[in-house]
C-alpha positions as CSV (number, residue, x, y, z in Angstrom):
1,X,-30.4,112.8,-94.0
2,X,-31.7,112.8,-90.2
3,X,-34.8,115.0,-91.2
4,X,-35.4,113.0,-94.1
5,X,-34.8,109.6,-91.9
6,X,-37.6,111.1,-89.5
7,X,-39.7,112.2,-91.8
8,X,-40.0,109.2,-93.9
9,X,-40.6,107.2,-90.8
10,X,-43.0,110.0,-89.4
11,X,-45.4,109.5,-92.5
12,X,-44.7,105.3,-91.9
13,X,-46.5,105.8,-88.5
14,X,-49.4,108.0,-89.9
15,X,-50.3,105.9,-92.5
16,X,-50.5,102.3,-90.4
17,X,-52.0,104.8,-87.3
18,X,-55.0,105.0,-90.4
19,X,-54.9,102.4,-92.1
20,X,-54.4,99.4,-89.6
21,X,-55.2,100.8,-86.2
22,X,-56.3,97.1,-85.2
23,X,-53.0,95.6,-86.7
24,X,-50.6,95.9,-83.1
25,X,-48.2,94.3,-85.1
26,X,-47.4,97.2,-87.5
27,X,-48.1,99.3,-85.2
28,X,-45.7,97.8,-82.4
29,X,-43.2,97.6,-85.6
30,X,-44.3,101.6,-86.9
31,X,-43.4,102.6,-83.3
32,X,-40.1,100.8,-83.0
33,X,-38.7,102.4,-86.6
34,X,-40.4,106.2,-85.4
35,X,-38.1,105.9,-81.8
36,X,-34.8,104.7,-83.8
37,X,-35.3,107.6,-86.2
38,X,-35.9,109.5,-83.1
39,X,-39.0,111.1,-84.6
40,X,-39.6,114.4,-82.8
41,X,-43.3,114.4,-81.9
42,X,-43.6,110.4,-80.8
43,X,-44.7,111.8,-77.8
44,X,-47.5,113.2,-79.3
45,X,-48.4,110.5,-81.5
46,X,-48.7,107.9,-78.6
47,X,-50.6,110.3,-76.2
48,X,-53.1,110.7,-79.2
49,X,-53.1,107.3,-79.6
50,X,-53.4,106.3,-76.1
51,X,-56.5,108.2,-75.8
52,X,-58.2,107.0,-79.0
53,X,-57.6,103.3,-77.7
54,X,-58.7,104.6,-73.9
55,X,-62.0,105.6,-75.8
56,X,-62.4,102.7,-77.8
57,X,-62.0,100.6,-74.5
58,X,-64.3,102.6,-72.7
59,X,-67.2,102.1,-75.6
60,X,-66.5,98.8,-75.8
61,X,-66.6,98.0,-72.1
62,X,-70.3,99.1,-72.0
63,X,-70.9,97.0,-75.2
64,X,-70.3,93.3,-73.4
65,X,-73.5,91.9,-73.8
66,X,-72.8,90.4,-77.0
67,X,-69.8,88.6,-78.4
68,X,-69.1,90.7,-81.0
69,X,-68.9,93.5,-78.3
70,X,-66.3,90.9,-76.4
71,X,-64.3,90.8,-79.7
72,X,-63.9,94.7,-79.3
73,X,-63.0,94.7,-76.1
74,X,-60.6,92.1,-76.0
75,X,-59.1,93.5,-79.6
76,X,-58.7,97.3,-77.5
77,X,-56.9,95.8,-74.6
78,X,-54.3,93.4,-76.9
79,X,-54.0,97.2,-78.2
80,X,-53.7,99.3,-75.1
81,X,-51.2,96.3,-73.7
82,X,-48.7,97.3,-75.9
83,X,-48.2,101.2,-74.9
84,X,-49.6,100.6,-71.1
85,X,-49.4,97.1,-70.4
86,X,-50.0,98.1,-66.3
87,X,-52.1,100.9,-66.6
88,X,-55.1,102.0,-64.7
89,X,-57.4,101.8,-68.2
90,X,-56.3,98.2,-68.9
91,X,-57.1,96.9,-65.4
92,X,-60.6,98.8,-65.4
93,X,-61.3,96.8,-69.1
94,X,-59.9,93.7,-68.0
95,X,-62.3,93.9,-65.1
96,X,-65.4,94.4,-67.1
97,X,-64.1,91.5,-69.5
98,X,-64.3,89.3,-66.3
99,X,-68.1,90.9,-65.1
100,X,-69.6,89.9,-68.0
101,X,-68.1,86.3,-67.8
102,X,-70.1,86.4,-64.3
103,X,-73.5,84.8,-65.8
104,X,-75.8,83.7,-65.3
105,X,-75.8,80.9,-68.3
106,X,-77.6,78.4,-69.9
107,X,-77.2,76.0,-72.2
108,X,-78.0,78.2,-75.1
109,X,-74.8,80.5,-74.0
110,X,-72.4,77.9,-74.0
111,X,-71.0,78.8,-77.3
112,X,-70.7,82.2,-76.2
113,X,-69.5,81.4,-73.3
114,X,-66.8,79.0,-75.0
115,X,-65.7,81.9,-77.6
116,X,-65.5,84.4,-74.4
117,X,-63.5,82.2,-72.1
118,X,-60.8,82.4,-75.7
119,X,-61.4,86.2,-75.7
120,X,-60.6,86.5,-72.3
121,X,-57.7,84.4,-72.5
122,X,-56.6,86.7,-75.3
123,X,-57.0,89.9,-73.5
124,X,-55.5,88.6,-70.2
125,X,-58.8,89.1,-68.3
126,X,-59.3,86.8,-64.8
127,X,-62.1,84.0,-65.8
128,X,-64.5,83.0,-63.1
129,X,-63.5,80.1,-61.9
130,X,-66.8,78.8,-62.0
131,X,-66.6,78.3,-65.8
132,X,-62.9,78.4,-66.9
133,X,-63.6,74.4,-66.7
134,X,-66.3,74.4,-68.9
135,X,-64.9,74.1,-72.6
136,X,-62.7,71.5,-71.4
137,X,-65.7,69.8,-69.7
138,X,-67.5,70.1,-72.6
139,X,-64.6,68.2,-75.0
140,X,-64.9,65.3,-73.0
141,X,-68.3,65.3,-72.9
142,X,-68.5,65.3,-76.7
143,X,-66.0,62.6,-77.0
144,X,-67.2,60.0,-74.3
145,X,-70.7,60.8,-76.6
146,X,-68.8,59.8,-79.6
147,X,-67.6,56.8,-78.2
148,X,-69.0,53.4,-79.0
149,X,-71.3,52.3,-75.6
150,X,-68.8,50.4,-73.1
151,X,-69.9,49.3,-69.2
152,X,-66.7,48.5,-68.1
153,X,-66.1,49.7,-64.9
154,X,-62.7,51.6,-66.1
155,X,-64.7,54.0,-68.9
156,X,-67.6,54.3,-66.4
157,X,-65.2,55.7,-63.9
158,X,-63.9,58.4,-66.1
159,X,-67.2,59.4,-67.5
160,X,-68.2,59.5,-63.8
161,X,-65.1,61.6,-63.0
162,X,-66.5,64.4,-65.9
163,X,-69.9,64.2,-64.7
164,X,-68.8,64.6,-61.2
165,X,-67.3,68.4,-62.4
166,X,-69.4,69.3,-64.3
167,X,-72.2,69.2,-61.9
168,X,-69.4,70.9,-59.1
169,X,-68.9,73.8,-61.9
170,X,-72.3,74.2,-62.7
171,X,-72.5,72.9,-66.2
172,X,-75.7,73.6,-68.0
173,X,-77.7,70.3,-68.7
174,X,-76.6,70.1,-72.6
175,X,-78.7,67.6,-74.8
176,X,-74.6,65.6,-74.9
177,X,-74.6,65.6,-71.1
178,X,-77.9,64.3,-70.4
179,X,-77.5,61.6,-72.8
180,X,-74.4,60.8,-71.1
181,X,-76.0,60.8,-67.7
182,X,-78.5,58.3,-68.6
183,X,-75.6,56.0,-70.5
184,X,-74.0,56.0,-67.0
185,X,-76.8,55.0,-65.2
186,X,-77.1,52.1,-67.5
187,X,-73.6,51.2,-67.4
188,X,-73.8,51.2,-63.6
189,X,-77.2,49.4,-63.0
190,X,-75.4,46.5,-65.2
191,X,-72.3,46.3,-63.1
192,X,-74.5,45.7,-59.9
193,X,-76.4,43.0,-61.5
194,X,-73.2,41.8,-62.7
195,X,-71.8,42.3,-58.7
196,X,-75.2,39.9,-57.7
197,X,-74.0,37.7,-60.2
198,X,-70.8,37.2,-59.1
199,X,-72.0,36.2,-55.8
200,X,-72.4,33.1,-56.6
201,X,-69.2,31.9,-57.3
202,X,-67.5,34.0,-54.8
203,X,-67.2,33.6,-51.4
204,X,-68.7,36.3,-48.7
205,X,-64.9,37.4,-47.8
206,X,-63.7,37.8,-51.3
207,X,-66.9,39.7,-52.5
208,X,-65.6,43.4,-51.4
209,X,-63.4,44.0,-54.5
210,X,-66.4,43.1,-56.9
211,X,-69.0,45.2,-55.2
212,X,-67.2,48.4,-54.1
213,X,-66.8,49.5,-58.1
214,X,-69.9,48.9,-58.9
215,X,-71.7,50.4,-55.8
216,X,-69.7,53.5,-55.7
217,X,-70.1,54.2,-59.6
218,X,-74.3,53.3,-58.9
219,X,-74.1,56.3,-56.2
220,X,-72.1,58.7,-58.2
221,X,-74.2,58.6,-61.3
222,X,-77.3,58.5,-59.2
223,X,-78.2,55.2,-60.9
224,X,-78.8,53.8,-57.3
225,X,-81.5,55.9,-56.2
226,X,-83.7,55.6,-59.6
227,X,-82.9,51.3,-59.3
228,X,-85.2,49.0,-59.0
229,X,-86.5,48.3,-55.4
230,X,-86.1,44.5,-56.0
231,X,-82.1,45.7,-56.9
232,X,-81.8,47.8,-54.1
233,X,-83.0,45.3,-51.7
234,X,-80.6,42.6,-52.9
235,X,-77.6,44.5,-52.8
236,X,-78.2,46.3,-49.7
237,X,-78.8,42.8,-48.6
238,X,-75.4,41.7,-49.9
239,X,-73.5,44.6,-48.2
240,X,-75.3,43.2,-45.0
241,X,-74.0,39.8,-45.2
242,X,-70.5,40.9,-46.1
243,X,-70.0,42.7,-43.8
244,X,-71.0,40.3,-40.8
245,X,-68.6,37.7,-42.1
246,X,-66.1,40.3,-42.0
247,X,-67.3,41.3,-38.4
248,X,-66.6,37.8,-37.8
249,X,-62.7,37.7,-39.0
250,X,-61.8,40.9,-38.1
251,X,-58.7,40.6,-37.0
252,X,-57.2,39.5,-40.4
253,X,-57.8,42.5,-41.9
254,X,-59.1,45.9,-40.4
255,X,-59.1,47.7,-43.4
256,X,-61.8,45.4,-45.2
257,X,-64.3,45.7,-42.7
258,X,-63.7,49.2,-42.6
259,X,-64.2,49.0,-46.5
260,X,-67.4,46.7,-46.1
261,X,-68.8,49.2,-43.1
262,X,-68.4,52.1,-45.5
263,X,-70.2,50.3,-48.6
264,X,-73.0,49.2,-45.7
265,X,-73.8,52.9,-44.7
266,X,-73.3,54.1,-48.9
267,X,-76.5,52.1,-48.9
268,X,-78.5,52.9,-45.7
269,X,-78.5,49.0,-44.5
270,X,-80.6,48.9,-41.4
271,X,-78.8,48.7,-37.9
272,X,-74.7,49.3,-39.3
273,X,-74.8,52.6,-37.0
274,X,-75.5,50.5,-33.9
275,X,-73.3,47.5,-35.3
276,X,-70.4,49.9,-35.9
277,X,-70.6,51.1,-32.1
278,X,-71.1,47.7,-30.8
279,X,-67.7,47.0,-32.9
280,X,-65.9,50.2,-31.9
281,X,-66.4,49.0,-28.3
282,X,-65.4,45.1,-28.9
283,X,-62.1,46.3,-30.3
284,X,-61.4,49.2,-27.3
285,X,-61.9,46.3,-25.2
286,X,-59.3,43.6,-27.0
287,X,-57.1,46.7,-27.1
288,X,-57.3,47.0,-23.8
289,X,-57.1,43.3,-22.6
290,X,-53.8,43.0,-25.2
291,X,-51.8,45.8,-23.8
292,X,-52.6,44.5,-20.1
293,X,-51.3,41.1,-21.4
294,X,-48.0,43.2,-22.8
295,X,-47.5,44.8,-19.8
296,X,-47.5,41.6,-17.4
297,X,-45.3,39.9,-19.6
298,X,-44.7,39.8,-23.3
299,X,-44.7,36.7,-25.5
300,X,-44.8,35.8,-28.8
301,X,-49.1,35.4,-29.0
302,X,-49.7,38.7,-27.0
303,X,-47.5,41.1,-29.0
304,X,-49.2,39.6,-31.9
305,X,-52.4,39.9,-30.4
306,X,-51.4,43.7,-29.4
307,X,-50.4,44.4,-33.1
308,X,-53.7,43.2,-34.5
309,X,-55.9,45.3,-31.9
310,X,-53.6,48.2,-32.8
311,X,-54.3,47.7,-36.3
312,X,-57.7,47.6,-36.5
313,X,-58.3,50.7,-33.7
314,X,-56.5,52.6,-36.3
315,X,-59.0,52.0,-39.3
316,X,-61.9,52.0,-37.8
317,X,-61.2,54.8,-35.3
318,X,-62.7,53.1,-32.4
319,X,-60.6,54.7,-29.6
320,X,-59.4,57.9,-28.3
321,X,-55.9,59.1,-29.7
322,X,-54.1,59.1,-26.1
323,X,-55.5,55.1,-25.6
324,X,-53.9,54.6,-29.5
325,X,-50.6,56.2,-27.6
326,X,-50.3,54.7,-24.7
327,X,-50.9,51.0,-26.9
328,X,-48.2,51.7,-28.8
329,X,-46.2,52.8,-26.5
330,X,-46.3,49.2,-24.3
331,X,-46.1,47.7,-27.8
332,X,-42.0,49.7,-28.3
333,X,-41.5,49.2,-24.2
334,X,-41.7,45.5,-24.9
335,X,-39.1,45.7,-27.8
336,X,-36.9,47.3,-25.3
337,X,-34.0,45.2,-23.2
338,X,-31.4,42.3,-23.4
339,X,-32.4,39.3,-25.5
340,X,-31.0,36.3,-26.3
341,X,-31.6,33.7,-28.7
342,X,-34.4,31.8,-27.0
343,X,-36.5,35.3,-28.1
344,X,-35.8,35.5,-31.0
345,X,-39.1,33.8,-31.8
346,X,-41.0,36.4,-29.8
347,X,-38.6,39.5,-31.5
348,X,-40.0,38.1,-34.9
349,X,-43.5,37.9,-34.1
350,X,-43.4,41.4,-32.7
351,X,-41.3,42.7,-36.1
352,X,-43.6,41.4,-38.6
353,X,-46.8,43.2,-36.8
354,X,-44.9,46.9,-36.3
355,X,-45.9,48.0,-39.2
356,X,-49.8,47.4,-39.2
357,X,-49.0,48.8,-35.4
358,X,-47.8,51.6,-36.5
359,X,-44.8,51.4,-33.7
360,X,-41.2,52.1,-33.7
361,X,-38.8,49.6,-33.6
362,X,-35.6,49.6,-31.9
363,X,-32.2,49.9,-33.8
364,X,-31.0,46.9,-32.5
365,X,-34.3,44.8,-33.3
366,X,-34.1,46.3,-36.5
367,X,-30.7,45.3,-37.5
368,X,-31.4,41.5,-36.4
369,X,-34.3,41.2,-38.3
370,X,-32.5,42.9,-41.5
371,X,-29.7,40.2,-40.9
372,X,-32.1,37.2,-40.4
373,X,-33.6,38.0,-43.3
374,X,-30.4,38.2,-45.2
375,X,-29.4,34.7,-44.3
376,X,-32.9,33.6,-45.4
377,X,-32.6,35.4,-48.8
378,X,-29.2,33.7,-49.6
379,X,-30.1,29.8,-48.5
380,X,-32.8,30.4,-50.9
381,X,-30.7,30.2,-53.8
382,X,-29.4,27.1,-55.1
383,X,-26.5,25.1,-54.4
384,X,-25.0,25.4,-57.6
385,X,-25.8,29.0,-57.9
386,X,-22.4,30.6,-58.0
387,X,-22.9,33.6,-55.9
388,X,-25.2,31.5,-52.8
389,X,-21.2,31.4,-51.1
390,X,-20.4,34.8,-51.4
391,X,-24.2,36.0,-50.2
392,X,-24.6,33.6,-47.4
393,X,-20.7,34.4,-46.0
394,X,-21.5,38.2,-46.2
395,X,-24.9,37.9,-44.9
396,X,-23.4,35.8,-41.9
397,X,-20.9,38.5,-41.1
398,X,-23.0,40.9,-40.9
399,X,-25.3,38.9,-38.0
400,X,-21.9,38.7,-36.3
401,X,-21.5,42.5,-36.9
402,X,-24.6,43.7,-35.3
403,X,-24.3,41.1,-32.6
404,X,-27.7,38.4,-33.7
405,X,-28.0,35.6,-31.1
406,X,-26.6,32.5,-32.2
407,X,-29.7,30.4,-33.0
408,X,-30.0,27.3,-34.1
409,X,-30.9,28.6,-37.6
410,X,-28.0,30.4,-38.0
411,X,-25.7,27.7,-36.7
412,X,-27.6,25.3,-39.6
413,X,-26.7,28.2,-42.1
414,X,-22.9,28.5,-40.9
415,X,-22.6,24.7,-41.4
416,X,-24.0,25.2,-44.8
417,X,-21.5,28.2,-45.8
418,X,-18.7,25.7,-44.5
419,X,-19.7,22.6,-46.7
420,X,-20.0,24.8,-49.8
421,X,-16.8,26.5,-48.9
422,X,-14.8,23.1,-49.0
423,X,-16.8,21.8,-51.8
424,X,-15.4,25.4,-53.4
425,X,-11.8,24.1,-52.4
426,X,-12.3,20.8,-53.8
427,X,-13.5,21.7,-57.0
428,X,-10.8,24.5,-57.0
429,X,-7.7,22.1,-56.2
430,X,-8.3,20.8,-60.0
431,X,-8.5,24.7,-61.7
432,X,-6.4,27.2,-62.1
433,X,-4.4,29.4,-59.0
434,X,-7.6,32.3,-59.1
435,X,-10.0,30.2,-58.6
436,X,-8.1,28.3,-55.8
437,X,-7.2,32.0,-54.0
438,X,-11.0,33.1,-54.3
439,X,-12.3,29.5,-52.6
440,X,-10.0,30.1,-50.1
441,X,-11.0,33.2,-48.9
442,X,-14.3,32.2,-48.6
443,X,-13.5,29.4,-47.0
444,X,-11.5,31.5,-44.3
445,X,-15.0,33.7,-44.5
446,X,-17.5,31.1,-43.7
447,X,-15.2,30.4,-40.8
448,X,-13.7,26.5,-42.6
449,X,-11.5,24.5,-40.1
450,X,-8.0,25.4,-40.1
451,X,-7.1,21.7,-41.3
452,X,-9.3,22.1,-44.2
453,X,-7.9,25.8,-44.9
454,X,-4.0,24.6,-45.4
455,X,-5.3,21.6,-47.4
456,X,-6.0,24.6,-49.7
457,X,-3.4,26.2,-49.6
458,X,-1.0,23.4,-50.1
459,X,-3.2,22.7,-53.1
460,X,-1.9,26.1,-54.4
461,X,1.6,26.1,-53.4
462,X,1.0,22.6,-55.9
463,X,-0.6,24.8,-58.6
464,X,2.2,27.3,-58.2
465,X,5.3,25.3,-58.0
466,X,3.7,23.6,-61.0
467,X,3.2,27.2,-63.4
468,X,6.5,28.5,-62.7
469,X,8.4,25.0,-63.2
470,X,6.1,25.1,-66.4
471,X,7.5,29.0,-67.2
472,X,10.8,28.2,-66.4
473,X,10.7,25.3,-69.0
């Protein structure tokens, strides 16, 4: 029964070994049933097999030129990768599969090139990098083709995004590609006209967020540089002006004249290398004049002042990294000490500009802010907002907790926890004992006179006496 089981399986394996020799599947499967029926030449069979495959590989491999070569190749290494899947034959074809992905190409070898890059895939083999984008780049080329014409600035941007790669990988210029070069430069010529367009009903300050789309979608599809001189002029003429009314209000924001000096250089407006210098030095200077200020004496307008220089010398880089330090670091010294309520003022100014300062601030500072800023959240509410109590009393315990001055803000928001604390009891002495026990404790919470406290609580020894007469009935 063994020699039969062998043999039976023996004469399996020869017959798929000749009859499908490109089918791995049997033959994985033909294998598989020869080792369980412990066949006693499998040795032999997969040496000789081996070596057929090792000389189809090795014909193949000098065959690569062509695709259906490619189909050979990759077909003998699927094959060899079953018996040898690290051998010293499969590395040396999977290496020549990659060589003659190496190219040169044009675009008459992109289909080849497409059908290869599957091959390889197939096979395992390492793709250039170089073109292992390509029939993905090629997809979305085809579809943005398809696509009805659009100029809005979000389609532009992802058809600039694809043209973007494909010219950093290479891409042959494809009759679909250059007609969706030439749509781009359309769609972005129309969104600067439409930029001029907006100008006039839009204010110098507010113009940045219509013109940096447009002008960086114009540069990237190279629809700039083939413009219209009488369109260059205007918007290079537009960048100008924008950015000296931002050169004018710098201080409010540093990073939209940074934004409006970058747009100026995108499009080579005369004199923004000697303007950005001449600015680089006005701000070292107001750095330096408000951390002098700091250092004699900190106040409420100099730390803010301080904040703002630090700000914009961060964005537009106009100082040395050790001045930034040493800015910052009389911007925390000031933060540093004993305050008192009469600085509170100055202890807010100098919170709301550590950010855009990029300074750290003290634990202590920290916490009083946070707790301010509590209190503030819960008077917002209304009156008759049944949680405002419970949010104002825990907010004012913790400014006791972390030790906040007593200002006169947070005396005017201790008054108000007290009058709706006894409104609380009022309205309570007419409810049941619950609602009289929770006004109480708030009461006791948002620190209610002791007189007004055992009003309360006589009010529930009433309700009290009252329910258990009632049970006892």
């Amino acid at each position: 029964a063994i020699q039969q089981r062998q043999a039976v399986a023996e004469r399996y394996l020869e017959n798929v070994l000749d009859s499908f020799p490109d089918d791995y599947v049997q033959l994985q499967r033909a294998f598989e049933i020869a080792e369980i029926a412990d066949v006693e030449n499998l040795t032999d069979f997969k040496e000789d097999y081996a070596m057929s495959l090792y000389e189809r590989v090795s014909f193949a491999q000098e065959n690569t030129s062509s695709l259906e070569g490619l189909q050979e190749l990759s077909l003998a290494i699927m094959l060899v990768q079953k018996l040898v899947p690290n051998g010293p034959v499969l590395k040396a074809a999977r290496a020549a599969f990659t060589e003659a992905l190496q190219g040169p190409f044009t675009a008459a070898d992109l289909p080849f090139v497409q059908e290869a890059i599957k091959l390889a895939t197939a096979a395992r083999a390492q793709i250039p990098a170089s073109i292992a984008r390509w029939p993905d780049l090629i997809e979305q080329i085809d579809k943005f083709v398809a696509q009805d014409a659009s100029n809005d600035a979000k389609t532009l941007f992802d058809i600039t995004k694809v043209l973007k790669e494909a010219d950093e990988k290479g891409l042959p210029l494809t009759e679909a590609l250059s007609s969706l070069k030439i749509r781009a430069k359309s769609a972005a010529i129309s969104l600067l006209e439409g930029a001029l367009e907006q100008e006039k009903s839009t204010s110098l300050h507010d113009m940045l967020p219509h013109m940096t789309g447009p002008i960086n979608l114009a540069l990237a599809t190279g629809a700039f540089e083939t413009a219209s001189a009488n369109l260059k002029t205007s918007m290079q003429t537009l960048a100008s002006r924008v950015l000296e009314k931002h050169l004018a209000g710098h201080c409010n924001d540093g990073g939209s004249l940074n934004q409006a000096f970058a747009l100026a250089e995108k499009l080579n407006v005369t004199g923004v290398a000697a303007k950005r210098t001449a600015f680089q030095t006005k701000v070292a200077t107001e750095l330096s004049q408000a951390k002098a200020a700091v250092d004699k004496g900190a106040t409420s307008l100099n730390i803010e002042e301080l904040g703002r220089a630090l700000y914009v010398a961060h964005k537009m880089t106009a100082v040395s990294s050790d001045v930034l330090k040493a800015a910052r670091k009389s911007y925390e010294t000031a933060l540093t000490g004993t305050f008192g309520a009469s600085d509170m003022p100055f202890l807010e100014s100098a919170w709301a500009h550590a950010g855009n300062a990029r300074v750290t601030v003290p634990a202590q500072v920290k916490s009083w802010m946070e707790a301010l800023d509590g209190v503030r959240t819960a008077l917002k509410l209304k009156d008759e907002d049944s949680v405002k109590l419970q949010r104002l009393t825990k907010a004012l315990e913790q400014c006791t907790k972390v030790g906040l001055p007593d200002t006169a803000e947070i005396s005017k928001a201790r008054a108000k926890a007290k009058t709706l604390a006894s409104d609380a009891v009022s309205q309570a002495s007419e409810e049941s004992t619950p609602i009289v026990t929770q006004a109480v404790a708030a009461a006791v919470g948002a620190g209610l006179s002791e007189s007004d406290i055992l009003s309360g609580q006589a009010v529930l020894s009433s309700s009290e006496s009252s329910s258990s007469s009632t049970s006892s009935k």
